[in-house]
One Martini backbone bead per residue (centre of mass of N, CA, C, O) as a GRO file, in nm:
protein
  233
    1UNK     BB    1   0.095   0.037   0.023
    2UNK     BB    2   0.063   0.368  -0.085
    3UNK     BB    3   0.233   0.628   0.143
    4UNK     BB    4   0.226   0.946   0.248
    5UNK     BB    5   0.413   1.231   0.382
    6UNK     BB    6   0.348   1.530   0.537
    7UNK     BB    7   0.484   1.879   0.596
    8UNK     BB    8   0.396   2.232   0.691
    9UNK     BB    9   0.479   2.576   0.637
   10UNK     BB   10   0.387   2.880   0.771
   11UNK     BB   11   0.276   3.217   0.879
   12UNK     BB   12   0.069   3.066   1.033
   13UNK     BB   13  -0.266   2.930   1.210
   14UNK     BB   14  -0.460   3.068   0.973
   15UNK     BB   15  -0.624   3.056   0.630
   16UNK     BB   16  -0.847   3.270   0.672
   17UNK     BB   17  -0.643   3.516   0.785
   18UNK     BB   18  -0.398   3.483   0.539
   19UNK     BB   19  -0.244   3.241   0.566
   20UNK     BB   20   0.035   3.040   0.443
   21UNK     BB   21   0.197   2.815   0.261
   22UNK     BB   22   0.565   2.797   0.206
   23UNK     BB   23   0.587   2.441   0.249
   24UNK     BB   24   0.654   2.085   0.140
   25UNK     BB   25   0.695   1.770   0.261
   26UNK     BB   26   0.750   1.454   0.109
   27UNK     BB   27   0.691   1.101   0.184
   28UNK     BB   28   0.732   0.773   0.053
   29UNK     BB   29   0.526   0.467   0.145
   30UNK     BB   30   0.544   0.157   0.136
   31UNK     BB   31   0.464  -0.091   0.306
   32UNK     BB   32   0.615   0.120   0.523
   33UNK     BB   33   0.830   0.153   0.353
   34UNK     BB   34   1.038   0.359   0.234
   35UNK     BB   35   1.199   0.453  -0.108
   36UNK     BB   36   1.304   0.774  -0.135
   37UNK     BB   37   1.046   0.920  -0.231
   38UNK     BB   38   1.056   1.300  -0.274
   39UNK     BB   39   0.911   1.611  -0.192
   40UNK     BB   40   0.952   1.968  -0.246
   41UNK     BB   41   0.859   2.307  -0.150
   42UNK     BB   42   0.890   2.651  -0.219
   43UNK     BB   43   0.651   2.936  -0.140
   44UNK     BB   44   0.535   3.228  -0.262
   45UNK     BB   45   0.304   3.442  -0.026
   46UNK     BB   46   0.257   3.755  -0.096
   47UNK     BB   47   0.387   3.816   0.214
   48UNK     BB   48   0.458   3.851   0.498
   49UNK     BB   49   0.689   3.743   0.798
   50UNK     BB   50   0.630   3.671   1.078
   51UNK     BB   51   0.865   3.637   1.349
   52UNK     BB   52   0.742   3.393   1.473
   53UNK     BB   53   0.721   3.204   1.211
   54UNK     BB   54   1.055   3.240   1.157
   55UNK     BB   55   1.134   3.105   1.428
   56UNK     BB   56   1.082   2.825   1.360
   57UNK     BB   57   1.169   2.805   1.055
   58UNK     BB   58   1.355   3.051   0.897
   59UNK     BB   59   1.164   3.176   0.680
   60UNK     BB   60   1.203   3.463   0.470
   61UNK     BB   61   1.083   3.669   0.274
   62UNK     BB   62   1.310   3.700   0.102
   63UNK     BB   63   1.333   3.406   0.038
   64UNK     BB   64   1.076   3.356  -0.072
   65UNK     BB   65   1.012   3.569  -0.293
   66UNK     BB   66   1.175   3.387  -0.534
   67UNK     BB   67   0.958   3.190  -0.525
   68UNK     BB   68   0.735   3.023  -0.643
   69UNK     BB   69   0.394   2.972  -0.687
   70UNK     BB   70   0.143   2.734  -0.594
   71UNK     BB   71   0.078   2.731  -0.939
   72UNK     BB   72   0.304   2.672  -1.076
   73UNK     BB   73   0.312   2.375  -0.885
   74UNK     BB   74   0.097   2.186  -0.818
   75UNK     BB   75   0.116   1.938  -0.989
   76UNK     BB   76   0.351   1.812  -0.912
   77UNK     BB   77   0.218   1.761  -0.622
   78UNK     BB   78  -0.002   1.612  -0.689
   79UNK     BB   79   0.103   1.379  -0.854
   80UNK     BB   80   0.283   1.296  -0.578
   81UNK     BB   81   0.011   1.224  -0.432
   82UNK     BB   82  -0.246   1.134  -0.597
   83UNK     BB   83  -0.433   0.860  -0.359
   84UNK     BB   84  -0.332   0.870  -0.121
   85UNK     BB   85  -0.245   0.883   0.179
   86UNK     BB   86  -0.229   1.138   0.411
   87UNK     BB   87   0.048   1.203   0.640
   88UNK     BB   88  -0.023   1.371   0.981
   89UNK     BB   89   0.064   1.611   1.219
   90UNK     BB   90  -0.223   1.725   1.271
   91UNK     BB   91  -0.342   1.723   0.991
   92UNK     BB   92  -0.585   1.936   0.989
   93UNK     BB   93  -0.358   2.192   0.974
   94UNK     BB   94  -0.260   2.060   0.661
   95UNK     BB   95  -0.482   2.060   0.528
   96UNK     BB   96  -0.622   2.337   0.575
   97UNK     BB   97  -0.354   2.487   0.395
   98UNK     BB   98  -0.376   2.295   0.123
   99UNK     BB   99  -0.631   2.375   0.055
  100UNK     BB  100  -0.658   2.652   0.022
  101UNK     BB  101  -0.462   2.678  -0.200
  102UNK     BB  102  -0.642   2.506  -0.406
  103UNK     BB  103  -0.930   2.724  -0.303
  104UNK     BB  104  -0.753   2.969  -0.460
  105UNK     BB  105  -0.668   2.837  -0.769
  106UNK     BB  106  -0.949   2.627  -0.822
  107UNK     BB  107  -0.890   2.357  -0.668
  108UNK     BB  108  -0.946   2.073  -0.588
  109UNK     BB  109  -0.976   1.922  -0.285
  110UNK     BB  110  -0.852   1.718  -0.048
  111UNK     BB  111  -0.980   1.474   0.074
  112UNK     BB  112  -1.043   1.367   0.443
  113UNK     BB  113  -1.033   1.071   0.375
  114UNK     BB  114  -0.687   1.060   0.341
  115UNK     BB  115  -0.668   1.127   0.652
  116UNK     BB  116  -0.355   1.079   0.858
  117UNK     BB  117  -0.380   1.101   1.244
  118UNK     BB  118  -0.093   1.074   1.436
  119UNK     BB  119  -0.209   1.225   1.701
  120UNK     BB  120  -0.491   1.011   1.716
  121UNK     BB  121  -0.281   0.752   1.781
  122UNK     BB  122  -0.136   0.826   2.012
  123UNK     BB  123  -0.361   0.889   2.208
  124UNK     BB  124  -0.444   0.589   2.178
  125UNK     BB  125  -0.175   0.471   2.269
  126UNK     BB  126  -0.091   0.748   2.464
  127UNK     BB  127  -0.224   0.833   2.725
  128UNK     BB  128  -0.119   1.124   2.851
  129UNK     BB  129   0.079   1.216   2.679
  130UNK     BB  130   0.274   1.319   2.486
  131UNK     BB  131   0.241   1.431   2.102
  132UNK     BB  132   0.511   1.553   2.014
  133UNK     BB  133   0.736   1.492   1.769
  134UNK     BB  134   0.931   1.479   1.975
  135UNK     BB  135   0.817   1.302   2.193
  136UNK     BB  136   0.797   1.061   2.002
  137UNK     BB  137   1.092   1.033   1.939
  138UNK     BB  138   1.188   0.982   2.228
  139UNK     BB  139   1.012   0.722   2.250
  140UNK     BB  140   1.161   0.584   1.967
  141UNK     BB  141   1.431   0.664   1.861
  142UNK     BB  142   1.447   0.933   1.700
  143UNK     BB  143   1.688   1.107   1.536
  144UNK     BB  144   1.665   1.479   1.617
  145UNK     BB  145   1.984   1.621   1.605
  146UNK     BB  146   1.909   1.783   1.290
  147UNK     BB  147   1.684   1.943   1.464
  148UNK     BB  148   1.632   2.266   1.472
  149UNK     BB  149   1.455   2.360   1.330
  150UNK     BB  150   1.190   2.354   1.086
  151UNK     BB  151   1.077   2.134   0.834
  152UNK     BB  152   0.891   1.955   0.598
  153UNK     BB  153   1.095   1.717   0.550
  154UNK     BB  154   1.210   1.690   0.841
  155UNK     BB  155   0.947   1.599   0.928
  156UNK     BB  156   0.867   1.375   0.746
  157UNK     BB  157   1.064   1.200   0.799
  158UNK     BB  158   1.043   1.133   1.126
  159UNK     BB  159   0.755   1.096   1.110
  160UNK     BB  160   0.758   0.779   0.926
  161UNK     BB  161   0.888   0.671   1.143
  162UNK     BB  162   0.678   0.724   1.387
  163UNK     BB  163   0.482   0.588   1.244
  164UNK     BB  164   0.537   0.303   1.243
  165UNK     BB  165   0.579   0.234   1.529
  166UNK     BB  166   0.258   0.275   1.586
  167UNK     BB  167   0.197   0.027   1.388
  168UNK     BB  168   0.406  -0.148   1.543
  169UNK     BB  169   0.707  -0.141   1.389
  170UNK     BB  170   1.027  -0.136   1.399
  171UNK     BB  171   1.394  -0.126   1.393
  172UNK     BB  172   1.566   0.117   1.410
  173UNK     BB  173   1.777   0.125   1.092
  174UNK     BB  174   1.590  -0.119   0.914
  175UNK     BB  175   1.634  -0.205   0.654
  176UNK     BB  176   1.384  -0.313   0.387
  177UNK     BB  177   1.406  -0.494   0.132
  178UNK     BB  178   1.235  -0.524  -0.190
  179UNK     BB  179   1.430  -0.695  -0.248
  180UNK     BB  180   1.630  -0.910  -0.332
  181UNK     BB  181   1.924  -1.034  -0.251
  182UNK     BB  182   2.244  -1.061  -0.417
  183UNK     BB  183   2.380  -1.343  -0.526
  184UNK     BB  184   2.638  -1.530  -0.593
  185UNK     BB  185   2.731  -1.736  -0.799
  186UNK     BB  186   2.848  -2.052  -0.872
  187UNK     BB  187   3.093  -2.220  -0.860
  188UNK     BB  188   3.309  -2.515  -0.955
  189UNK     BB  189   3.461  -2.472  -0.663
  190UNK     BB  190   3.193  -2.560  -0.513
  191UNK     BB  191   3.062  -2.728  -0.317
  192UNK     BB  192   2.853  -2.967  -0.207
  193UNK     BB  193   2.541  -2.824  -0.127
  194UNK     BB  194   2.500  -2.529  -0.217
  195UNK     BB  195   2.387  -2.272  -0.261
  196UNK     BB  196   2.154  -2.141  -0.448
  197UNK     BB  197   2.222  -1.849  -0.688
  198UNK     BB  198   1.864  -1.778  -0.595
  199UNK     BB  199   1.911  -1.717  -0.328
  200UNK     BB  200   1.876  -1.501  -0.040
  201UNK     BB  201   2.110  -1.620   0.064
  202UNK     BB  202   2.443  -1.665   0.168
  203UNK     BB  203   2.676  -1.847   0.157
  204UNK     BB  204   2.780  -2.118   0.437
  205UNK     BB  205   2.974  -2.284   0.578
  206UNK     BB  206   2.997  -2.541   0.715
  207UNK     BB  207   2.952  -2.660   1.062
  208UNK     BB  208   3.033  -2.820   1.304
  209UNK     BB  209   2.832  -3.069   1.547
  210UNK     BB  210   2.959  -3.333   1.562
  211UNK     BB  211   3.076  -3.602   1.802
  212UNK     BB  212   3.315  -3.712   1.833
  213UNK     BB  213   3.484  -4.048   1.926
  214UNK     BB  214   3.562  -3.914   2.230
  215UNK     BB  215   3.336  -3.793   2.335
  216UNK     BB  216   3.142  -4.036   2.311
  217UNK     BB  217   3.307  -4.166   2.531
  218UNK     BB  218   3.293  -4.008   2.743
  219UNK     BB  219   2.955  -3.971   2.767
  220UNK     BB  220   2.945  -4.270   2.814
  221UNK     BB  221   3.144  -4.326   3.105
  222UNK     BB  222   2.965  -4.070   3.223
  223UNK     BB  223   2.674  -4.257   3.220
  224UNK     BB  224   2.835  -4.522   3.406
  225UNK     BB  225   2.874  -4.368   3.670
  226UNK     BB  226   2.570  -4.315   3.736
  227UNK     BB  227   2.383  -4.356   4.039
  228UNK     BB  228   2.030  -4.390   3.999
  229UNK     BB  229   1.929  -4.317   3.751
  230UNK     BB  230   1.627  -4.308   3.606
  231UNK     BB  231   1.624  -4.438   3.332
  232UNK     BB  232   1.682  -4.750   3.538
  233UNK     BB  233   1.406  -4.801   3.667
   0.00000   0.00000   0.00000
């Protein structure tokens, strides 16, 4: 099943009072597991940026005034989210600064049948706990050490990895591949009985197991010094 997870940084908390989307990072992900597929995108938000999210996130008005609008790249965005679910920490509030953004340049709005918000499962999981992607990160091993302020894509990923363990969980660092491991082929300098080349795993050598003919003397010797065995009632 392939799932996207994306995270937004924007001017302010309410598209409704004008606040605007300014950043969206997308991580694709397939049977849970990454693919290495993701969105990045920067938007001139066509207005100031308070100083108050400057300080979250980093991106000043100048810096975003160069970048695109969010109508010159939609089909972009849109190609890479397809039909997938979207998966969202709090996701009400990317939902709704997404669809603003859509049902602003006239485009229809991502359905919220398609919202998974892992703040609701968190809550269902850790009740009473915190909820904060932060606080999540730390309760599952997940290194947030290069995260200085917020970022859509670096928040994307984290996320992620957070999304796996709430439902259910990997060990943190463990790749999981898509494919079969690639074995070298047998040559003819192999062993009888040597794994086939088309195997999983690689192949390797025979490990001995069976009791030398020493062994099992003395194991004789030692079993027959026994007085009053079990066996032997």
């Amino acid at each position: 099943m392939r799932e996207v997870i994306f995270d937004t940084e924007t001017t302010g908390l309410d598209p409704k009072t004008g606040d605007r989307m300014v950043e969206i990072g997308c991580v694709e992900m397939i049977d849970r597991v990454e693919t290495g597929n993701s969105y990045h995108a920067y938007y001139n938000p066509e207005r100031d940026m308070p100083a108050a999210a400057e300080a979250v996130h980093g991106l000043s008005a100048e810096f975003l005034s160069g970048k695109p609008l969010f109508s010159e790249t939609v089909d972009e965005l849109l190609e890479f989210l397809g039909d997938a679910p979207l998966v969202a920490h709090n996701a009400g509030f990317d939902f709704g600064f997404l669809n603003a953004e859509l049902e602003r340049i006239g485009r229809e709005p991502v359905s919220m049948d398609r919202m998974v918000d892992t703040v609701a499962i968190a809550r269902k999981k850790h009740p009473g706990a915190k909820l904060s992607l932060d606080a999540l990160c730390t309760r599952y091993g997940v290194d947030r050490s290069h995260r200085v302020k917020h970022g859509a894509l670096l928040d994307a990923e984290l996320l992620a990895q957070v999304y796996v363990e709430l439902k259910g969980g990997r060990q943190i660092g463990l790749e999981l591949a898509s494919e079969p491991v690639a074995v070298a082929s047998i040559t003819e300098g192999d062993a009888d009985g040597a794994t086939p080349s088309n195997s999983r795993a690689p192949r390797r050598e025979p490990r001995p197991h069976m009791a030398s003919a020493e062994e099992l003397a003395a194991h004789k010797e030692f079993i027959g010094s026994l007085e009053e065995a079990i066996w032997t009632r």
